[in-house]
Backbone as ProteinMPNN parsed JSONL, in Angstrom:
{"seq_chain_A": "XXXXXXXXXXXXXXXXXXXXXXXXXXXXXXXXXXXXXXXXXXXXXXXXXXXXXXXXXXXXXXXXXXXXXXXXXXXXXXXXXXXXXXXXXXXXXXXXXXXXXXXXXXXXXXXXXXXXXXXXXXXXXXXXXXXXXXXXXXXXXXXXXXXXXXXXXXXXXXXXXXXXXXXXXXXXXXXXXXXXXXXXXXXXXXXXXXXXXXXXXXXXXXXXXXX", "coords_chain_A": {"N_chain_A": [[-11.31, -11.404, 18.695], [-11.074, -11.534, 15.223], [-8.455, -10.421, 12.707], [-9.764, -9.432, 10.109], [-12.287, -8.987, 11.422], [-11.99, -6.907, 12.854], [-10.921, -5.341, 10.992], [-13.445, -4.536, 9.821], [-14.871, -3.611, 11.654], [-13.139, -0.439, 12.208], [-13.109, 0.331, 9.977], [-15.362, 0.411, 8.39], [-17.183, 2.771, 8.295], [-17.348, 6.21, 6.898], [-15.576, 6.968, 8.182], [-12.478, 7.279, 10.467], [-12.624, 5.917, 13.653], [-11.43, 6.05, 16.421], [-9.758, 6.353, 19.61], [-6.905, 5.836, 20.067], [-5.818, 5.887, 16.997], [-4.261, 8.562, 14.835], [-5.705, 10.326, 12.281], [-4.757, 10.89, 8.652], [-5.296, 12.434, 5.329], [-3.725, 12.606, 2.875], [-2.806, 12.55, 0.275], [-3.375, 11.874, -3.458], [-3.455, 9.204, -5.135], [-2.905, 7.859, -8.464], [-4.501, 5.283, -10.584], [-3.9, 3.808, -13.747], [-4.577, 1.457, -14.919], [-6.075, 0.504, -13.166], [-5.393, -2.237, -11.962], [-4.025, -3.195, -9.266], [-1.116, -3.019, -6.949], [0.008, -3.579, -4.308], [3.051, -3.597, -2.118], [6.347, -4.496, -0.823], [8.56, -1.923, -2.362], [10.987, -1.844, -2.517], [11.935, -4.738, -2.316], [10.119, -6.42, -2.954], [9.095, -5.562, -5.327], [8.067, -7.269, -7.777], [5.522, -8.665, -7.068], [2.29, -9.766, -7.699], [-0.803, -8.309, -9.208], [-3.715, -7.535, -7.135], [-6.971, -9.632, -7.32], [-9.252, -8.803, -7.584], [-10.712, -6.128, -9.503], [-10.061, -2.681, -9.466], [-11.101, 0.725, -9.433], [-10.143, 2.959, -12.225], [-8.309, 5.78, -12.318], [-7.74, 8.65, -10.384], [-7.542, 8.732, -6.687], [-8.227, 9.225, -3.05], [-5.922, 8.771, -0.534], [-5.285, 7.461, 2.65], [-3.526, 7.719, 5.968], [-3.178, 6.065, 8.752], [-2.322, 6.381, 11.564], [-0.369, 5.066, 14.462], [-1.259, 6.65, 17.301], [0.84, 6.589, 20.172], [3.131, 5.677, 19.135], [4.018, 7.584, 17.118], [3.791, 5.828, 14.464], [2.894, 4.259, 10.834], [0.035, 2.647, 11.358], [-1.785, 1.818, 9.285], [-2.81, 1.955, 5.949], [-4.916, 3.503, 3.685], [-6.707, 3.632, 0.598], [-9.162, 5.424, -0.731], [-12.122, 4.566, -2.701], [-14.99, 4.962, -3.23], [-17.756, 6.716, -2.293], [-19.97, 4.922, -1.125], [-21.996, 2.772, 0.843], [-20.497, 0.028, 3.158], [-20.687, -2.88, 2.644], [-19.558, -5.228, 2.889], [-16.463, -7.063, 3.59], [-13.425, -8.896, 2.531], [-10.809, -10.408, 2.442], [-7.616, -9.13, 0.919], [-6.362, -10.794, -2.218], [-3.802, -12.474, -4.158], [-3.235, -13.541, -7.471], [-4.096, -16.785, -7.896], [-4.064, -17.267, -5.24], [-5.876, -18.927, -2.538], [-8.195, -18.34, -0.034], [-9.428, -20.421, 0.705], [-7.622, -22.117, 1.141], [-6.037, -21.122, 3.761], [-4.689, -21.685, 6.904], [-6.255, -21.028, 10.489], [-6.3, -17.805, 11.813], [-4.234, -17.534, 9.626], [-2.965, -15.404, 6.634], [-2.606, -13.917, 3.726], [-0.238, -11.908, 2.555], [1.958, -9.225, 1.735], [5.866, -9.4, 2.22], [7.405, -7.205, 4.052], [11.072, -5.492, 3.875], [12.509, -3.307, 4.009], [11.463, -1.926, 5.318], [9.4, -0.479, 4.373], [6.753, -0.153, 2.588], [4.131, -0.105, -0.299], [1.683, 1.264, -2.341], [0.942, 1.03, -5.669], [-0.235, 1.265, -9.345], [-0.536, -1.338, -11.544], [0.738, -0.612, -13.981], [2.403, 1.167, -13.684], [4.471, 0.178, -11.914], [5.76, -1.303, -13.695], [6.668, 0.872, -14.864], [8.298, 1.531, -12.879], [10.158, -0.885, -12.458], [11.185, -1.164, -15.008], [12.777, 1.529, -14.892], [14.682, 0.821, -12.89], [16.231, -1.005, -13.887], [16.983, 0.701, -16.52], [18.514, 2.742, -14.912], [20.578, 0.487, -13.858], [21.809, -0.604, -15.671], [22.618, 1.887, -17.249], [24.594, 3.346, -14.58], [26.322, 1.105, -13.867], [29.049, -0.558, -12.23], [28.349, 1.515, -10.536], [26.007, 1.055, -9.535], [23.419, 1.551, -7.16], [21.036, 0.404, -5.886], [17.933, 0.542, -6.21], [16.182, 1.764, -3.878], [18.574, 3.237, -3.177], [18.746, 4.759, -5.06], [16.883, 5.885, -6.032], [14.493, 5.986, -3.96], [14.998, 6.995, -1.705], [15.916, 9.856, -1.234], [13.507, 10.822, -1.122], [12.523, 10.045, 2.092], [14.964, 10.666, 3.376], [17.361, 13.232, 3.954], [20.222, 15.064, 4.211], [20.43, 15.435, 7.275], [18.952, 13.499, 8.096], [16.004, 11.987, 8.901], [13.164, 12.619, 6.986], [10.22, 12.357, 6.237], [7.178, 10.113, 6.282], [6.113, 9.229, 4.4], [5.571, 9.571, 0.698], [4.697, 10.227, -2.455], [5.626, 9.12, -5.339], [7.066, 9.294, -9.26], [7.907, 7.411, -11.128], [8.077, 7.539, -13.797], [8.567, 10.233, -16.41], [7.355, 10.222, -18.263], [4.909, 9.094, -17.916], [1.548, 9.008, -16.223], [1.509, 8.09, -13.861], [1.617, 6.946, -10.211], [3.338, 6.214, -7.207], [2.753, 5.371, -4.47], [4.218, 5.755, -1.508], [5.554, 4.637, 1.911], [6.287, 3.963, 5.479], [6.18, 1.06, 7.267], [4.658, 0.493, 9.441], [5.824, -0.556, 12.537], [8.407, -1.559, 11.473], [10.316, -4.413, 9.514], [8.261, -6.954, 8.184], [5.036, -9.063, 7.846], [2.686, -8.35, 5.822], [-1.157, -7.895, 5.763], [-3.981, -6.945, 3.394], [-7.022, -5.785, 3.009], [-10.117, -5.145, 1.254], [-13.047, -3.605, 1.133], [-16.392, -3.947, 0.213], [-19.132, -2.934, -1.729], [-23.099, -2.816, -2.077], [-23.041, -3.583, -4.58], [-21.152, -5.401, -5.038], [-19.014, -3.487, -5.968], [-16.025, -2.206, -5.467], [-15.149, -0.625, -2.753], [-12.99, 0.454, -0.842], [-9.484, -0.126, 0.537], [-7.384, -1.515, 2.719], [-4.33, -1.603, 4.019], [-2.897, -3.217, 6.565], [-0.537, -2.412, 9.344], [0.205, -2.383, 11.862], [-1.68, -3.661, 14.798], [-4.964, -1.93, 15.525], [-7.298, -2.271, 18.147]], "CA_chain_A": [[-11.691, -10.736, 17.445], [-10.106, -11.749, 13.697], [-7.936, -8.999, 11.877], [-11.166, -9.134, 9.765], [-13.642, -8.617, 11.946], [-11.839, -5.528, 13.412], [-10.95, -3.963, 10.023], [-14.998, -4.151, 9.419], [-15.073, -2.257, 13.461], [-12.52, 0.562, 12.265], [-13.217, 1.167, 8.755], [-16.633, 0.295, 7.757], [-17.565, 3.799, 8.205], [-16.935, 6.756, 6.284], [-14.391, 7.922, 9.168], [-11.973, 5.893, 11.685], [-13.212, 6.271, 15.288], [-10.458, 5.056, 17.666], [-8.372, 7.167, 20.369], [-5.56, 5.159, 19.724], [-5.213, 6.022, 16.264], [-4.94, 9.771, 13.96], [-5.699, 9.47, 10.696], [-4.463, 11.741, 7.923], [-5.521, 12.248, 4.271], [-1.955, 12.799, 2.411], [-2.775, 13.267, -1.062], [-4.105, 11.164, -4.235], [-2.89, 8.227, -5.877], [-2.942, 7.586, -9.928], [-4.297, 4.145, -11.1], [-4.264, 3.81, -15.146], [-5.255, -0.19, -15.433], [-6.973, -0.637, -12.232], [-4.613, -3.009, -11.36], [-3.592, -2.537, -8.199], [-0.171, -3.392, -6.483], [0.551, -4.074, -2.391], [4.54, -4.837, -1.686], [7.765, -3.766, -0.752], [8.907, -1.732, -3.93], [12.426, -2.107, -2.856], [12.252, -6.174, -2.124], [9.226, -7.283, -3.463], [8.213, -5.213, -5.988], [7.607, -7.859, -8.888], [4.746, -8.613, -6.791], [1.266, -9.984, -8.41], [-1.961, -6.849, -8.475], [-4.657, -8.015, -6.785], [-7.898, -9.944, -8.225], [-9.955, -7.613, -7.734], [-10.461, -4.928, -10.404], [-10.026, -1.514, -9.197], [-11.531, 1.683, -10.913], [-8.924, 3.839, -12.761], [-8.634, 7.574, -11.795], [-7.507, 9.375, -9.135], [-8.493, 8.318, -5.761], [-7.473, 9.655, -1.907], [-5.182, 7.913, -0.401], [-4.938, 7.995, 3.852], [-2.364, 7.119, 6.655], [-3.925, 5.779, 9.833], [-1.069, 6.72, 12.879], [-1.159, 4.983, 16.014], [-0.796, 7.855, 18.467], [1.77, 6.422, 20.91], [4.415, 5.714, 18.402], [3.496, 7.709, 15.568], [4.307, 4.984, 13.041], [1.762, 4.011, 10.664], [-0.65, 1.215, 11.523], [-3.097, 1.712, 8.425], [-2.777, 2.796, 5.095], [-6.083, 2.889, 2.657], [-7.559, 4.082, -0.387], [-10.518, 5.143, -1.065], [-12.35, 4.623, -4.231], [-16.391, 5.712, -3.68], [-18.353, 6.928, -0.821], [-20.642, 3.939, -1.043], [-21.871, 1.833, 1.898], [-19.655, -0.853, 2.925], [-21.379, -4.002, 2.849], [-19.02, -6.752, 2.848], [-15.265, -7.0, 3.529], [-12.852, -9.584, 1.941], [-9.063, -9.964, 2.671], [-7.196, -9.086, -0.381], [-5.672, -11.994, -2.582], [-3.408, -12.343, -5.786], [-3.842, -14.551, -8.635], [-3.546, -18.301, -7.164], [-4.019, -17.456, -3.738], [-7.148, -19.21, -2.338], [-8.885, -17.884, 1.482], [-10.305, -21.966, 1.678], [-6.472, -22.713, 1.985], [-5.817, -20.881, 4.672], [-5.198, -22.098, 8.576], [-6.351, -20.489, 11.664], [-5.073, -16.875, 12.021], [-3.293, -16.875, 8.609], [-3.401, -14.103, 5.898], [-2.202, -13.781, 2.249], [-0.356, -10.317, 2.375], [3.305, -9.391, 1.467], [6.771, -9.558, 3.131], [8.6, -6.019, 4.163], [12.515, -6.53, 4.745], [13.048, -2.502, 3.526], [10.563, -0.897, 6.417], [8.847, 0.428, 3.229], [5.453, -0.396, 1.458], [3.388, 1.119, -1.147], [0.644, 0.865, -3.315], [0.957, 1.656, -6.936], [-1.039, 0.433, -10.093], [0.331, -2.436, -11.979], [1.109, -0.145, -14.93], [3.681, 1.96, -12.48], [4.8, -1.284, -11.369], [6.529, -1.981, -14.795], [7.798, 1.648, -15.031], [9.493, 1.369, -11.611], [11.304, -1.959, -13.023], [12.021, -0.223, -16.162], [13.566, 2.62, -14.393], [15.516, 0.354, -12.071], [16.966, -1.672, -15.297], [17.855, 2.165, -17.091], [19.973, 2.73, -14.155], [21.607, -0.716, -13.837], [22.956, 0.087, -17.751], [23.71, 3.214, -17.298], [25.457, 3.115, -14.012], [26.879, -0.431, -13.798], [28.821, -0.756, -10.595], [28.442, 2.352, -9.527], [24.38, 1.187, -9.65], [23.771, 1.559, -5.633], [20.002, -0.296, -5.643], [16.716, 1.439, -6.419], [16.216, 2.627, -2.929], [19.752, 4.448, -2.951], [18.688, 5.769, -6.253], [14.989, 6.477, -6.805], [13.135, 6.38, -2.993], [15.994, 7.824, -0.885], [15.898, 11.273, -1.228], [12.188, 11.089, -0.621], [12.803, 10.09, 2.642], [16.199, 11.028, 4.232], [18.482, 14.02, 3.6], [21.848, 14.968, 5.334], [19.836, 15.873, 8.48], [18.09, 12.392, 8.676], [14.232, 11.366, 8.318], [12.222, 13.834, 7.094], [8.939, 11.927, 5.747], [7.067, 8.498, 6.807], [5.44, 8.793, 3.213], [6.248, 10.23, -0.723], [4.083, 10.223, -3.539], [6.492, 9.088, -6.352], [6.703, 8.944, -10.459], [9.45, 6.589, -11.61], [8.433, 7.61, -14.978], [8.041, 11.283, -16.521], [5.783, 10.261, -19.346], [3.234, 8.33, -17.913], [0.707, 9.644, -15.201], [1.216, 6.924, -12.889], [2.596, 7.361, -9.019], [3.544, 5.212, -6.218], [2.669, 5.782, -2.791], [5.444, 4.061, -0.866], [5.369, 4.922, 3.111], [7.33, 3.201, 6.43], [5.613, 0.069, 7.229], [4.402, -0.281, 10.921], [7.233, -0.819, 13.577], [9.381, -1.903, 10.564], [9.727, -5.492, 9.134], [6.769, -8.028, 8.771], [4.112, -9.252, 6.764], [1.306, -7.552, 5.76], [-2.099, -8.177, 4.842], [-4.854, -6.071, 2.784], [-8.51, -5.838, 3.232], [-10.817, -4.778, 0.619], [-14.052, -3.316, 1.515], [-17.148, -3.83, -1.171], [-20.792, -2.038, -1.748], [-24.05, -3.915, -2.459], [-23.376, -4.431, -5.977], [-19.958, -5.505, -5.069], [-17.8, -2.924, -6.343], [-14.395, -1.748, -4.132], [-15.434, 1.069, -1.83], [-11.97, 0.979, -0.044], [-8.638, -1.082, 0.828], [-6.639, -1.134, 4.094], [-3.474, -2.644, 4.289], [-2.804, -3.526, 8.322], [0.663, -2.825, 9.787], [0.126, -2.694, 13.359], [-3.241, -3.916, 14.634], [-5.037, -1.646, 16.969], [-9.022, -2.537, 18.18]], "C_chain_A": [[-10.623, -10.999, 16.38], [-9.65, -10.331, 13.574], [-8.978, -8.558, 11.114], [-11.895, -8.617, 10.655], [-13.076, -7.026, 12.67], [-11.296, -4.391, 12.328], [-12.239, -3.692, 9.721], [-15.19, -3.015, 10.83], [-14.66, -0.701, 12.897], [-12.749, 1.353, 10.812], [-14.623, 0.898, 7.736], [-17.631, 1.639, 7.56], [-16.925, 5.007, 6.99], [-15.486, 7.823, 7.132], [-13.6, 6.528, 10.162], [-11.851, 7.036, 12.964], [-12.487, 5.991, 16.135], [-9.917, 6.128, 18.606], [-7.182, 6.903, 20.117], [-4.668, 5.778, 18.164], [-5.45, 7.708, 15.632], [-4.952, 9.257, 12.959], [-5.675, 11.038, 9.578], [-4.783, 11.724, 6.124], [-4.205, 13.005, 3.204], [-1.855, 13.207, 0.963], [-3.801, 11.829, -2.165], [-3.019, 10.458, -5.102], [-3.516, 8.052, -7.369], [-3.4, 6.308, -10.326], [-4.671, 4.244, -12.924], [-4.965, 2.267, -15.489], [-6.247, -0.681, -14.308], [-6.978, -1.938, -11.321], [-3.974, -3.009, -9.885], [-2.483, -3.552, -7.289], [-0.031, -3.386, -5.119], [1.875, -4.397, -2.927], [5.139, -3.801, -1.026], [8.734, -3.544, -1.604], [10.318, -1.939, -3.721], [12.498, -3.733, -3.402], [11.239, -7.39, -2.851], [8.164, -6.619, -5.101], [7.872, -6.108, -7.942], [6.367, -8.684, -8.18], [3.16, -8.95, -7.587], [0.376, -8.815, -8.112], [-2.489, -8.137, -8.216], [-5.584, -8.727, -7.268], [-8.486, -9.244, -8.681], [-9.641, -6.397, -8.61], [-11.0, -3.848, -9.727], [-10.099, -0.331, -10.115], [-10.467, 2.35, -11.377], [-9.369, 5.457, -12.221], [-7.574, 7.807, -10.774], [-7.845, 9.21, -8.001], [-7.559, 8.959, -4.098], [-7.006, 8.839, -1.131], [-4.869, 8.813, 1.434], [-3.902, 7.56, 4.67], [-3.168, 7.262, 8.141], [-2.514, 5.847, 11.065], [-1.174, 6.08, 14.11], [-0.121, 5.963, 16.903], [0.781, 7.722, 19.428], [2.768, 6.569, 19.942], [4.787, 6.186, 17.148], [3.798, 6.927, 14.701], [2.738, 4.687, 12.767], [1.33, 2.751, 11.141], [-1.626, 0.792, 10.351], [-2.796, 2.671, 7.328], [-3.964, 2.814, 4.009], [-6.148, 3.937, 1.567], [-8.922, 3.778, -0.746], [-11.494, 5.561, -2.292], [-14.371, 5.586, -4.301], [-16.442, 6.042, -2.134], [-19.758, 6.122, -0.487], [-21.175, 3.412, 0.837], [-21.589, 0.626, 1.777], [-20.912, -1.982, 3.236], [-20.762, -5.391, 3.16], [-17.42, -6.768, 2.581], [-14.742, -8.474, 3.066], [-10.814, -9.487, 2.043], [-8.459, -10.134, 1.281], [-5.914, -10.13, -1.066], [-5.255, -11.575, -4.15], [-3.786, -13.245, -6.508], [-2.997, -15.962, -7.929], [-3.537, -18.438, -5.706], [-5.861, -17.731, -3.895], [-7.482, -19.219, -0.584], [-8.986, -19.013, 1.854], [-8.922, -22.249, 2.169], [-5.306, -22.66, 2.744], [-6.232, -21.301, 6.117], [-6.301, -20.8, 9.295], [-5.522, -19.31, 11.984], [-3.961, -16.452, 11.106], [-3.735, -15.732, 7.753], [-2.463, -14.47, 4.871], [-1.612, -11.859, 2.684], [1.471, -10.204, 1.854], [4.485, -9.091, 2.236], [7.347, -7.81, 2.937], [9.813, -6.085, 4.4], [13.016, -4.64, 4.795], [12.708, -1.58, 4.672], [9.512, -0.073, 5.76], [7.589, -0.21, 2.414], [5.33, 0.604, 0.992], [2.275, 0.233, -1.672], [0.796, 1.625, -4.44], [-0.045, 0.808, -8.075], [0.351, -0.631, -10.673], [1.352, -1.727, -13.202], [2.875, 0.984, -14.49], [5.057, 0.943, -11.937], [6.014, -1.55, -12.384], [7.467, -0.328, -14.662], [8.864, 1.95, -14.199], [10.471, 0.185, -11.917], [11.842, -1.328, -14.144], [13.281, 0.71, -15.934], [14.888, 1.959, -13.896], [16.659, -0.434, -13.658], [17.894, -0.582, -16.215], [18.88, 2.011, -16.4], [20.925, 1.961, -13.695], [22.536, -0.403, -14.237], [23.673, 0.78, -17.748], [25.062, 3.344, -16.231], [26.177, 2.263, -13.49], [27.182, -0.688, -12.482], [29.145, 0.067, -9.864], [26.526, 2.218, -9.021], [24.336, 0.957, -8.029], [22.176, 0.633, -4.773], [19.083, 0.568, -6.266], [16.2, 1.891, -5.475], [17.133, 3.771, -2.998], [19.318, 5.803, -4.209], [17.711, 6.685, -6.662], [14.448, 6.911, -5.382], [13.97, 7.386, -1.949], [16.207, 9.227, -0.165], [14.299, 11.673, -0.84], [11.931, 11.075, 0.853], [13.646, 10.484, 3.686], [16.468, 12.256, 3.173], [19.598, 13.91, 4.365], [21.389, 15.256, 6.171], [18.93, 14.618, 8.774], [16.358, 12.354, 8.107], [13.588, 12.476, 8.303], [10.847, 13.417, 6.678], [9.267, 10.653, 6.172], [6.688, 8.302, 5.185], [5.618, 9.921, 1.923], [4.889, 9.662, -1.602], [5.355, 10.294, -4.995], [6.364, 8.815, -7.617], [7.925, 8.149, -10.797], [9.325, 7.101, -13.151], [7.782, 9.441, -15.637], [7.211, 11.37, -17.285], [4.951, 10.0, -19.107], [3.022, 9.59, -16.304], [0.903, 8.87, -13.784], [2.131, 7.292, -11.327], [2.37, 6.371, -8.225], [3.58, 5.91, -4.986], [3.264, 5.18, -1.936], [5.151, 5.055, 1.001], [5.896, 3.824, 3.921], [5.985, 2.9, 6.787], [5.441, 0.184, 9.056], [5.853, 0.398, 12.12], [8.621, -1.542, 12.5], [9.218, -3.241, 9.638], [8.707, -6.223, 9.58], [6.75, -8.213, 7.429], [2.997, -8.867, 6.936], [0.224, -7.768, 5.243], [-2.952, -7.0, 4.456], [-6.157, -6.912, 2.974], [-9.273, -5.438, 2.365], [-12.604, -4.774, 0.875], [-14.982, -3.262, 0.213], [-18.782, -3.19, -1.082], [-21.397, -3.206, -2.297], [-23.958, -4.595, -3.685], [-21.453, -4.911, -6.399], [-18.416, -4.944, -5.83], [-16.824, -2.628, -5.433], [-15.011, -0.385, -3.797], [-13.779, 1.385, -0.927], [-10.731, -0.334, 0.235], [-7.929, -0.147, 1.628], [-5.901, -2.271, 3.955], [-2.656, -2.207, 6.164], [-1.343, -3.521, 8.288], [0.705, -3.029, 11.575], [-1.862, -2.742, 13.952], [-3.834, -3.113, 16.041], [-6.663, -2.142, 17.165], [-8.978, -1.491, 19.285]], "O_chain_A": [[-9.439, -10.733, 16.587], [-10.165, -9.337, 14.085], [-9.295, -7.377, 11.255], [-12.114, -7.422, 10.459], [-13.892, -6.143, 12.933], [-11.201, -3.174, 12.484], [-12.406, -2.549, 9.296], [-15.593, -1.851, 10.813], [-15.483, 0.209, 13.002], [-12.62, 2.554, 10.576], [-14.735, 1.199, 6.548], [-18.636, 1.618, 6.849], [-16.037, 4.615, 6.232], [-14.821, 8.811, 6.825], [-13.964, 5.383, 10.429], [-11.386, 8.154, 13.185], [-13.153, 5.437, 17.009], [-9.535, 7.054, 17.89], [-6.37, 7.811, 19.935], [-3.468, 6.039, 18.071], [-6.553, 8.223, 15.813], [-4.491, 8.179, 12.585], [-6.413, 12.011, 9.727], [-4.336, 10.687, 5.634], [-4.191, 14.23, 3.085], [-1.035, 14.006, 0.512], [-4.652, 11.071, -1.7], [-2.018, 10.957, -5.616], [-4.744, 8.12, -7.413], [-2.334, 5.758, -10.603], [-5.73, 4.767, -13.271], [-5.85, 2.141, -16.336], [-6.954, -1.689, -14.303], [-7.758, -2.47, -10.532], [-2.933, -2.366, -10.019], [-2.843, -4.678, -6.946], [0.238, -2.185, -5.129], [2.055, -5.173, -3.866], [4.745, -2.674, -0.726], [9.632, -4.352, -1.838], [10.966, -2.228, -4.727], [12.939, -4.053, -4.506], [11.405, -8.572, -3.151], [7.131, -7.001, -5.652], [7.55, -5.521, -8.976], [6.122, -9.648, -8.905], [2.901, -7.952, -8.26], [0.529, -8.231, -7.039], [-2.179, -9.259, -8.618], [-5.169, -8.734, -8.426], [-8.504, -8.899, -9.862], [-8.593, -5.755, -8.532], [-12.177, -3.856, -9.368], [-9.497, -0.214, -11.182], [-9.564, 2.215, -10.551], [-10.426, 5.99, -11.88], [-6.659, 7.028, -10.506], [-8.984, 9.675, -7.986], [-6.335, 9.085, -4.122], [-7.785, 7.911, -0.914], [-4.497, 9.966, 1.648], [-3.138, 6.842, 4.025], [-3.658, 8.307, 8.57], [-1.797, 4.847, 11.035], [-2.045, 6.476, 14.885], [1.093, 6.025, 17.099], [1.664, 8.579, 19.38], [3.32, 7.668, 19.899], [5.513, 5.654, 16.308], [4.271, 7.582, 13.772], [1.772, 4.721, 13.53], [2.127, 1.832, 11.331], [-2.194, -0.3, 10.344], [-2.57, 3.867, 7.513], [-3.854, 1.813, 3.301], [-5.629, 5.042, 1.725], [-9.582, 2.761, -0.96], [-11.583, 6.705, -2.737], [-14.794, 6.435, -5.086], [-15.683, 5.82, -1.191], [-20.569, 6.599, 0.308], [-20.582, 3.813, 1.838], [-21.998, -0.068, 0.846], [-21.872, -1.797, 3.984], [-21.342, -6.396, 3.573], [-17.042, -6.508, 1.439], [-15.593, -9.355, 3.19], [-9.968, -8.646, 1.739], [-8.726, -11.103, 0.57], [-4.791, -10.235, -0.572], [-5.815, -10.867, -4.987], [-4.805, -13.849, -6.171], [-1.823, -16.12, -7.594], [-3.137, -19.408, -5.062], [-6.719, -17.265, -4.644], [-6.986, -20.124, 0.087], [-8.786, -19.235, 3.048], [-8.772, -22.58, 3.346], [-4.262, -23.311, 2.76], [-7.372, -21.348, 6.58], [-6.922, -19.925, 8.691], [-4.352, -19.432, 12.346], [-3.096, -15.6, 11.309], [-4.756, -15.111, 8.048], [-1.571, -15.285, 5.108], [-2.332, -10.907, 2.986], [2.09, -11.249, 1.655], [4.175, -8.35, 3.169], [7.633, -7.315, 1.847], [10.002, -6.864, 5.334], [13.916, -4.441, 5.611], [13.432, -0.641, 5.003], [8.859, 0.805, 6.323], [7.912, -0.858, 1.418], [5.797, 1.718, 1.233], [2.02, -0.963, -1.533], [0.8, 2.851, -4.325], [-0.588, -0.231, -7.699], [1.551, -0.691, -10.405], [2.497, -2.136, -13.392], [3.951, 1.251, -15.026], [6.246, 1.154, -11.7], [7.102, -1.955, -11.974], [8.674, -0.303, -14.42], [9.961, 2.428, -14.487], [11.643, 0.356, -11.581], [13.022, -0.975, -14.141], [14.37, 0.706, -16.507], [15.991, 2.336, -14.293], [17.746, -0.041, -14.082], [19.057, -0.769, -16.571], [19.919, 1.447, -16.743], [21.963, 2.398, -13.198], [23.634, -0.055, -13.801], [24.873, 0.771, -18.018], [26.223, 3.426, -16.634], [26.802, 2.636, -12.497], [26.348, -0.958, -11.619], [29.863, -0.044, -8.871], [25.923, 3.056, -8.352], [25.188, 0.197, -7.566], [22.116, 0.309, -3.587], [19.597, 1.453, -6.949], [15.41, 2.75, -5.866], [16.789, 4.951, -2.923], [19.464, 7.024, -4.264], [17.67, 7.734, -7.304], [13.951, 8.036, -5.329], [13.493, 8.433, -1.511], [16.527, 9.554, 0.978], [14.004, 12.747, -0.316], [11.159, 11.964, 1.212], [13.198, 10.651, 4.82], [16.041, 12.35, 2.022], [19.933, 12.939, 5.043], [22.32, 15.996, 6.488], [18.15, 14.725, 9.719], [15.845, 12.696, 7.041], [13.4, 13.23, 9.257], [10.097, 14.386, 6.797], [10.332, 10.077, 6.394], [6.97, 7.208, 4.697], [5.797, 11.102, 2.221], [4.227, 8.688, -1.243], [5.807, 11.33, -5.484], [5.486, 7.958, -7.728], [9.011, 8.672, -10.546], [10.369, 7.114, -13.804], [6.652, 9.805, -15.311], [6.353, 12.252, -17.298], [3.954, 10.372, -19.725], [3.721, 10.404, -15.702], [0.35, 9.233, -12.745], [3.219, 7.864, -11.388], [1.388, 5.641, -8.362], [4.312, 6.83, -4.62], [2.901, 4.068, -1.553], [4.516, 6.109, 1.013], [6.04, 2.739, 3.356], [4.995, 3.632, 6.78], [6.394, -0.161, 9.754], [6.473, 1.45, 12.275], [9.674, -1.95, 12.989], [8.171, -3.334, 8.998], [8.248, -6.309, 10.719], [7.461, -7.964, 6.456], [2.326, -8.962, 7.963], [0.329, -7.905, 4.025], [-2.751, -5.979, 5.113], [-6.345, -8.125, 3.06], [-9.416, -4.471, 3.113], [-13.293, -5.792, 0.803], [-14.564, -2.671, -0.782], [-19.349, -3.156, 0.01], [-20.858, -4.2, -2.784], [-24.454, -5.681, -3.987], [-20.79, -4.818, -7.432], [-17.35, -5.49, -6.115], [-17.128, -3.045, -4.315], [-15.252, 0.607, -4.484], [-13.54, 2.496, -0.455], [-11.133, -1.492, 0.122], [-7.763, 1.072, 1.588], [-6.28, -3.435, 3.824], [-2.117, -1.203, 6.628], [-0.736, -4.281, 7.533], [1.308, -3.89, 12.215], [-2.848, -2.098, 13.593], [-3.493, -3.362, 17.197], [-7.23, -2.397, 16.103], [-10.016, -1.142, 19.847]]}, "name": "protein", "num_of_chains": 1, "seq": "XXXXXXXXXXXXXXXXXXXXXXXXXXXXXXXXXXXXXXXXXXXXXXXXXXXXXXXXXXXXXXXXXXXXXXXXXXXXXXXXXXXXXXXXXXXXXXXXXXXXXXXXXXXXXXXXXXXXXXXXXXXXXXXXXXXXXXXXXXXXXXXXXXXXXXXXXXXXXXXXXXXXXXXXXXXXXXXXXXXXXXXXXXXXXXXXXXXXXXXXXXXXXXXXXXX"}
């Protein structure tokens, strides 16, 4: 079975059916352009959005667990309650599916243990932000993990969250859903699920693959 053909098995429904995995609904993500971002906001986050245009709004945003090791294996959003009709692995601008081997995927590199999904418009205010605090704190500047995601994660007592809902910026509306990637580093691909008249009913980005 392809990584395709078993994200159509696990998430073609309006629920995921597995023993293997729980699955949790965590809160709601912000998109203002529709744009929509996949990376690793520490390492990769200048990152291309997707082709695919995604609706703007508010949308629920889940975390798929595989049981044994609680780490995530599955993170999605979901945009309607449509029926899925037709899945598609998710590509940026210049990536083409024909010129892919056997078993490859278009998805992005983790080095941080950390993905997210944010819109593209978030995207810029998280570089923005990171650039403020360059300026301001020169070389006391410690990265944009140490500075911005950090505290979302760890305190002086260690790990307290796999996943944060974050604003890098206080004016705009926009938030980033960043969350620990799998079993840690990799590469990751996205799936985008579509309805009959091919709009986005849902995206799943795969960190550990369960069938």
């Amino acid at each position: 079975m392809t990584h395709l053909e078993n994200i159509k098995k696990l998430f073609s429904k309006n629920f995921v059916e597995n023993p293997l995995l729980e699955s949790f609904e965590v809160g709601r993500i912000y998109l203002s352009s529709g744009k929509l971002v996949a990376c690793d906001p520490v390492i990769t986050n200048d990152m291309s959005p997707f082709t695919t245009k995604f609706p703007k709004g508010d949308f629920s945003v889940l975390l798929h667990k595989e049981r044994e090791s609680n780490c995530v294996a599955y993170a999605e959003i979901i945009f309607s309650n449509k029926a899925v009709t037709d899945w598609k692995l998710a590509v940026t601008q210049g990536q083409n599916i024909q010129d892919l081997g056997e078993g490859e995927v278009f998805g992005y590199p983790v080095e941080s243990g950390m993905g997210c999904f944010m819109d593209a418009d978030t995207q810029n205010s998280l570089n923005d932000l990171e650039q403020r605090l360059y300026r301001s704190k020169g070389v006391d500047f410690m990265g944009i993990y140490e500075e911005f995601f950090h505290e979302y994660f760890f305190d002086e007592n260690g790990a307290i969250d796999q996943f944060a809902f974050l604003k890098p910026s206080e004016q705009l509306p926009g938030t980033i859903f960043a969350f620990e990637t799998g079993y840690g580093e990799g590469f990751y691909a996205s799936y985008i699920a579509y309805d009959q008249n091919n709009a986005p009913v849902k995206i799943v980005t795969e960190f550990i693959e369960i069938s």
